[in-house]
LOVO-279605 format. One record per atom (N, C-alpha, C): x, y, z; residue in one letter. Coordinates in steps of 0.2 Angstrom, whole numbers, plus 5000, padded with zeros to 4 digits. Example, Ala and Ser with C-alpha at 12.3 -4.5 7.8 and 13.67 -1.06 7.14 Angstrom:
506649725039A/506249785039A/506649845039A/506449895035S/506849955036S/506450005039S/
REM end
This chain:
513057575155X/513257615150X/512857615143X/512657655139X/512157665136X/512557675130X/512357625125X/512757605119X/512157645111X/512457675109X/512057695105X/512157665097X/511557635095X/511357615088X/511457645085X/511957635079X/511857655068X/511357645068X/511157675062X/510557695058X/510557595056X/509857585053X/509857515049X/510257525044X/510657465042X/510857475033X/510257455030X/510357485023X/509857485017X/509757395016X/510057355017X/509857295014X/509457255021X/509457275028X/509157235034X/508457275032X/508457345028X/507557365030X/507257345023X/507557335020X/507357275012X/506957215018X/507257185020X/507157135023X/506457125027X/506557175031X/506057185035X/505457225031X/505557265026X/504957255022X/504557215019X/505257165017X/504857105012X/504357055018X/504757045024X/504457035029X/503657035033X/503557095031X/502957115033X/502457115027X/502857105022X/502257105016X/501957055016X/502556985017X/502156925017X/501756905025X/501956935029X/501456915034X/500856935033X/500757025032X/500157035032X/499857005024X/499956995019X/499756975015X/499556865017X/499856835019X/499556785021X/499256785026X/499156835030X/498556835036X/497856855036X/497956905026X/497356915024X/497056885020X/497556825019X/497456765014X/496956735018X/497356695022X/496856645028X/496156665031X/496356755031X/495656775035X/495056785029X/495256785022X/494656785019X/494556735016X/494756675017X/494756605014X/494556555017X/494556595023X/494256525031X/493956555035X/493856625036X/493456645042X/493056715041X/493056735034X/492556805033X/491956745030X/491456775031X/490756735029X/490656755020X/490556705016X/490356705010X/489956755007X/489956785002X/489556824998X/488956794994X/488456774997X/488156714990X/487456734988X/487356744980X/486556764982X/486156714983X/485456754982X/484956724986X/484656654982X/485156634974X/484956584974X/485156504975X/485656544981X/486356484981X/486356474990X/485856504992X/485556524999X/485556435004X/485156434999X/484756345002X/485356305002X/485856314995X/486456234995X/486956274999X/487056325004X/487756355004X/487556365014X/486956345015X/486856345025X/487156315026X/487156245024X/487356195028X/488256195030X/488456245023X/489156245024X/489256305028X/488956355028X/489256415032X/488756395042X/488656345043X/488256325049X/488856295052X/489556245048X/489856225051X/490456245056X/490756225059X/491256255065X/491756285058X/492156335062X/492756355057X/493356295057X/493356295063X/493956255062X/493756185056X/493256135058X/493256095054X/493256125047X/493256165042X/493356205037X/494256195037X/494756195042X/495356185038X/495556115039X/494956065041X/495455995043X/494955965037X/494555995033X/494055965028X/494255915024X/494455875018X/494355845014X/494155875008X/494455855002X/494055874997X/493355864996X/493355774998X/492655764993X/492055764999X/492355805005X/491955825011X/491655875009X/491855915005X/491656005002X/490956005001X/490455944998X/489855924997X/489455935002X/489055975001X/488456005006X/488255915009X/488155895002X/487655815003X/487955765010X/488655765007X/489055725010X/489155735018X/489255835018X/489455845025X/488655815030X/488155815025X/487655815031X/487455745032X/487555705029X/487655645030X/488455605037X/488855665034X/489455635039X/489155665046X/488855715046X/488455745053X/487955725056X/487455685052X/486955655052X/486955565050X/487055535055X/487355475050X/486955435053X/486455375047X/485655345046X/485955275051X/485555305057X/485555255062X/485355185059X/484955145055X/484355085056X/483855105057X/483455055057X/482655055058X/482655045065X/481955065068X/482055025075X/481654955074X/481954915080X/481654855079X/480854845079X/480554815077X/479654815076X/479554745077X/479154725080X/478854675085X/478154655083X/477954585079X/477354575077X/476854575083X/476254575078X/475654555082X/475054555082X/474454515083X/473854505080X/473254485087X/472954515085X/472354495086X/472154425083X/472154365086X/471554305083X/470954295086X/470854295078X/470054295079X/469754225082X/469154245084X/468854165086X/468254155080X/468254195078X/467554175073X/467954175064X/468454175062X/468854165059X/469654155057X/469554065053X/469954045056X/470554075050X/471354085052X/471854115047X/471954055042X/472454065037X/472254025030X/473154005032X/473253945028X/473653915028X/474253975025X/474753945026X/475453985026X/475653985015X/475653925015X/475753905009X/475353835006X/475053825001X/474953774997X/475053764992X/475253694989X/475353674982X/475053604981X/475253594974X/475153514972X/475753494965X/475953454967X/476353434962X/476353364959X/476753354954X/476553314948X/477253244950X/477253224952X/478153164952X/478053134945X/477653104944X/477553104936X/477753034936X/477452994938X/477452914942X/476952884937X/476252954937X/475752914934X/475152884939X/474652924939X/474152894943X/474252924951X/474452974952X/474653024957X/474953084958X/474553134961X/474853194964X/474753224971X/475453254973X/475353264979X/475353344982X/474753354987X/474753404988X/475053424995X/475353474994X/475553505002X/475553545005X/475553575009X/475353655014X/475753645020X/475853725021X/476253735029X/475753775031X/475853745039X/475253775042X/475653845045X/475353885047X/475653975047X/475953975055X/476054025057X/476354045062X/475954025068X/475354045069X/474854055073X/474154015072X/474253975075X/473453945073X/472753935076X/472353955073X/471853955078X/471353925076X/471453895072X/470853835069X/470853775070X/470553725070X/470453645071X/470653595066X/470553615060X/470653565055X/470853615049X/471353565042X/471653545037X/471153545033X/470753555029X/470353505023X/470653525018X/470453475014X/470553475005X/470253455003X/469953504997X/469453474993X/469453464986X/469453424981X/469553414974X/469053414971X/469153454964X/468553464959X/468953454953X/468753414948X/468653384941X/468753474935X/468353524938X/468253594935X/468353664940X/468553684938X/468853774942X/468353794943X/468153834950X/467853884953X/467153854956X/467453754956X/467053704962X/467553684969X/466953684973X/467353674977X/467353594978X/466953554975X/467253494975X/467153444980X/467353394979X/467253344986X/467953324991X/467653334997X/468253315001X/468653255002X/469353285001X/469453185001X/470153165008X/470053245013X/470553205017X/470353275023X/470253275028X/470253335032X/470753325039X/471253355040X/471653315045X/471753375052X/471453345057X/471553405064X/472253425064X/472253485068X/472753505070X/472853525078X/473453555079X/473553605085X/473853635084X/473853685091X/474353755092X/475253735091X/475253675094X/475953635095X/476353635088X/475953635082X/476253635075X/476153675072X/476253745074X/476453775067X/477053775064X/477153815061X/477553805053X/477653745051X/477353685055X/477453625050X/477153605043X/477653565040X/477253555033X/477053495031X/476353495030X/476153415029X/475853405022X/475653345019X/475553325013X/475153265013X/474753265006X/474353215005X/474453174999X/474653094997X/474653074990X/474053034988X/473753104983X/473153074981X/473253014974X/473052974976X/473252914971X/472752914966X/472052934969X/471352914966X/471252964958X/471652984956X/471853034948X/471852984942X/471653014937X/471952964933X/472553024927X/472852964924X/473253014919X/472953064914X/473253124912X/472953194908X/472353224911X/472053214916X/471353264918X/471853314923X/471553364922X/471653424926X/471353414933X/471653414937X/471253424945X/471353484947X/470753524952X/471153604956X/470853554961X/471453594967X/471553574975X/470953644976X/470753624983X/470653694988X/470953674994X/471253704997X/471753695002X/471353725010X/471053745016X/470553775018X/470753755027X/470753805031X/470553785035X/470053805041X/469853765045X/469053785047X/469153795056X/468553805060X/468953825065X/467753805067X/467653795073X/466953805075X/466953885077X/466453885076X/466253985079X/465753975083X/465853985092X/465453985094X/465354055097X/465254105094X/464854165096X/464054155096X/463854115095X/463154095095X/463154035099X/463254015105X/463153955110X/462653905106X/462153925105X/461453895102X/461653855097X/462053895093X/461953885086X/462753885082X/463253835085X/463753855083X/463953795078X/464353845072X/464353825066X/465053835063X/465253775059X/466053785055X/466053845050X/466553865051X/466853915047X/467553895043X/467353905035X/468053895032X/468453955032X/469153955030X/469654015028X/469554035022X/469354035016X/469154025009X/468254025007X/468054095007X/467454105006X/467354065000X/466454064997X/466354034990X/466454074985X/466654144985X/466654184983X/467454184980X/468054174983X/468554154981X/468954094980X/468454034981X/468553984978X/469053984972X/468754024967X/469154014958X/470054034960X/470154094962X/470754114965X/471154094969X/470854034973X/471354014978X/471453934977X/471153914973X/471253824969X/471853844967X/472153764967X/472853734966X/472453694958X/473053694955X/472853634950X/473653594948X/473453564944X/474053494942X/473853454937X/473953414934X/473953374929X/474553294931X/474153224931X/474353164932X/474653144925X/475253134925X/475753114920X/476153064923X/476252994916X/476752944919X/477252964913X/477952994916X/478353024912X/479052944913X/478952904918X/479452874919X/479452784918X/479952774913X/479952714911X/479852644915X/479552604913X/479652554919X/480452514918X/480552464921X/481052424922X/481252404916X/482052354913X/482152334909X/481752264909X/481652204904X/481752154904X/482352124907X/482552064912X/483252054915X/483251984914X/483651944913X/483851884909X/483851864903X/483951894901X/483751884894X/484251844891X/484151804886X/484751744883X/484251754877X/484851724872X/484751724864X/485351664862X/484851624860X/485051564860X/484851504852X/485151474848X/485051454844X/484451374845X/483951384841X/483551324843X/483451284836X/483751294830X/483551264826X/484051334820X/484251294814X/484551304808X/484151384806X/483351374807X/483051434804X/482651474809X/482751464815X/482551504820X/482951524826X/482751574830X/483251574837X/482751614841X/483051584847X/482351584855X/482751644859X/482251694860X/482351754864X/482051724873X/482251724877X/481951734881X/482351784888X/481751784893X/481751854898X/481151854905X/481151884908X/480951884913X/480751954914X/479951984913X/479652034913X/479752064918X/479852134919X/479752164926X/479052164929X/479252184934X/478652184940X/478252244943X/478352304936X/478052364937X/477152364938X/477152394943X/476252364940X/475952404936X/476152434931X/475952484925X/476352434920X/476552384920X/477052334913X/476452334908X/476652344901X/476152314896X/476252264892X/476952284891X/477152224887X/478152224884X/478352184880X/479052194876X/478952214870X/479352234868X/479652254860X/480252234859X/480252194855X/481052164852X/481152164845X/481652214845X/481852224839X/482752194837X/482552174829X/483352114828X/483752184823X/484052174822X/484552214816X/485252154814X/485352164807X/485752134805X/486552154808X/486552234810X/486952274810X/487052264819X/487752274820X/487852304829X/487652384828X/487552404833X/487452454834X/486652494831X/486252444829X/485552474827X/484852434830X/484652454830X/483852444833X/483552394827X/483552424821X/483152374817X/482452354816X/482352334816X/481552314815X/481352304821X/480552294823X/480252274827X/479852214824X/480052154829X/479852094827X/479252074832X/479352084836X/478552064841X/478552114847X/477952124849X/477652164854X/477352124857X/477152114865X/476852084867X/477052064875X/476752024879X/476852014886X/477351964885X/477351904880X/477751874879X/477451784878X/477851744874X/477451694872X/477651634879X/477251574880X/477351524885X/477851544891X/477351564895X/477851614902X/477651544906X/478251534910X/478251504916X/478151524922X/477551454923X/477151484930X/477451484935X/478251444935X/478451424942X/479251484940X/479551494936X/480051544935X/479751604930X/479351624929X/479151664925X/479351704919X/479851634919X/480151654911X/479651694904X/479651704900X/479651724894X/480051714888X/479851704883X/480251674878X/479651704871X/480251704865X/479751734860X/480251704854X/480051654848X/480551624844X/480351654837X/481051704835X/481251714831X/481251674822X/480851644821X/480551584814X/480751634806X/480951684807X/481351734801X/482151734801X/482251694805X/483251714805X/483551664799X/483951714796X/484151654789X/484851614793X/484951564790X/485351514794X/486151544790X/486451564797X/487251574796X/487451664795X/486951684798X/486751754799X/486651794806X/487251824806X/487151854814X/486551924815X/486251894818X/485851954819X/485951994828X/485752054831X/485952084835X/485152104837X/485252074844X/484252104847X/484452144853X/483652174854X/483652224858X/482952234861X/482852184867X/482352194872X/482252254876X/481452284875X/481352344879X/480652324882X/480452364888X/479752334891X/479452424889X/478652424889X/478252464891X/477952464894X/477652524898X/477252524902X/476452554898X/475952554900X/475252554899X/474952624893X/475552684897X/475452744895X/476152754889X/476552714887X/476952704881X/477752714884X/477752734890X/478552764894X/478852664891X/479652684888X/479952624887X/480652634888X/480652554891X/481552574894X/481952554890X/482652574895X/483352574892X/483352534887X/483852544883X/483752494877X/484652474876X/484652394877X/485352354878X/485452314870X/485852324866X/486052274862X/486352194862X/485952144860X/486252074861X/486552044854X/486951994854X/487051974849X/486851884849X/486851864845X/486751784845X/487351734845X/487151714847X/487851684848X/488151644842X/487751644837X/488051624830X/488751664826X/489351624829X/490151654825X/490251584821X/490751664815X/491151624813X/491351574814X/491851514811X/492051464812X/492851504815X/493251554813X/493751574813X/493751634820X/493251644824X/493151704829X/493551674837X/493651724836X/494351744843X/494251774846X/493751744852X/493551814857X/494051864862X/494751844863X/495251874866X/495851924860X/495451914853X/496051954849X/495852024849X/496252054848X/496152134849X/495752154845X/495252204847X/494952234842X/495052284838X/494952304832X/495352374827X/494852414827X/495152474827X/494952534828X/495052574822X/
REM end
């Protein structure tokens, strides 16, 4: 049975108008905001490909700070690394390669400097030399050449040239040499350091004795008489020693005068004591000494304060001391 429909009421076709406005008006939204192609002119051409080349879809799942032309083609394009690269070299037979590193250093002992070198990766030469010159851009005389083999490279070896004296500048040449037999007949050594760059490739250094020798050790100070008093001591064993300085002061805590300089007076040949007598001490007078040694180029050691053993009649080694 066929039922027949009233007209719409006035407020369902409100509804359904309003209805359609908003569909089609958000359909026209979407379709010009995500899928019609940009208007752009021709100066905006180059920065604006990269964006209208992309999928559409990926346009709504974007990101803000994706919206960059730069960005996107970098997320698209993403820097693989370098590829791996693999050395390699020809060695030569008629020249030999030059040492990896060389130096010379100063320990500062005095009458020594040591030079040292690593040998390179690849080696293909026979010998180490080093040669020493007194002036820049000679090659000098040899004072050490040491073989080598293929079994050592990157090792690092060194030489302590002792034969230096202190203050002179020395330059190193550091070289290595290899026979060239491309001529059977006539085969001849070849260095790594032509004479042409000799001045460029010297080492130099300077021999300095920066370090003190030993103390004096045994030292006693002892009363030998009303107007004098006996230092004695047992010299170090440095072989650069020159001599003592002992200085007295009336006061603790101060150096005071220098009263003798010297190796030291009546040294014993069987304990090799040393003693040096004090013939300036006023009698009933404490005086505080302080034995130091030198070595030859003036380096001087530690310096320890003594006292004499002349106290008061009233002194108490156990009473507290004030502060």
């Amino acid at each position: 049975m066929l039922v027949q429909k009233g007209p719409l009421s006035k407020r369902t076709l409100v509804l359904l108008i309003a209805l359609g406005v908003i569909v089609l008006g958000g359909g026209g939204f979407i379709y010009f905001s995500y899928f019609a192609s940009p208007k752009t002119d021709d100066s905006l051409v180059a920065s604006t490909s990269l964006v209208e080349q992309r999928p559409k879809i990926i346009k709504l799942l974007d990101l803000e700070f994706l919206e960059a032309t730069q960005l996107y083609s970098l997320k698209k394009n993403p820097f693989a690394g370098f590829a791996d690269q693999t050395p390699g070299i020809v060695v030569s037979a008629s020249q030999p390669l030059p040492l990896a590193v060389a130096e010379v250093t100063n320990p500062k002992v005095g009458n020594l400097l040591i030079v040292s070198w690593q040998l390179p990766e690849i080696i293909n030469f026979e010998k180490v030399k080093i040669y020493r010159s007194e002036q820049p851009d000679l090659k000098g005389e040899l004072i050490i050449e040491v073989s080598v083999t293929s079994d050592q490279s990157l090792s690092r070896m060194s030489y302590r040239d002792a034969a230096v004296s202190n203050g002179q500048i020395y330059y190193y040449l550091a070289v290595t040499s290899l026979i060239d037999m491309t001529d059977i007949d006539n085969p001849q050594e070849v260095e790594s350091v032509p004479a042409d760059q000799i001045d460029e490739m010297q080492i130099s250094a300077r021999s300095t004795d920066e370090i003190p020798p030993d103390a004096p050790i045994n030292i006693t100070v002892t009363s030998g008489s009303p107007d004098q008093i006996r230092i004695a001591w047992l010299n170090p064993k440095d072989e650069d020693f020159y001599q003592v300085k002992i200085y007295r002061s009336p006061e603790r805590d101060s150096l005071g005068e220098v009263i003798y300089e010297g190796p030291g007076e009546n040294i014993d040949p069987v304990t090799k004591e040393a003693e040096y007598f004090d013939n300036k001490a006023e009698p009933n007078q404490i005086y505080y000494y302080t034995v130091t040694s030198q070595d030859i180029t003036g380096n001087e050691s530690s310096r320890d304060l003594l006292s004499t053993p002349v106290r008061d009649q009233d002194y108490n080694p156990f009473a507290p001391l004030d502060f």
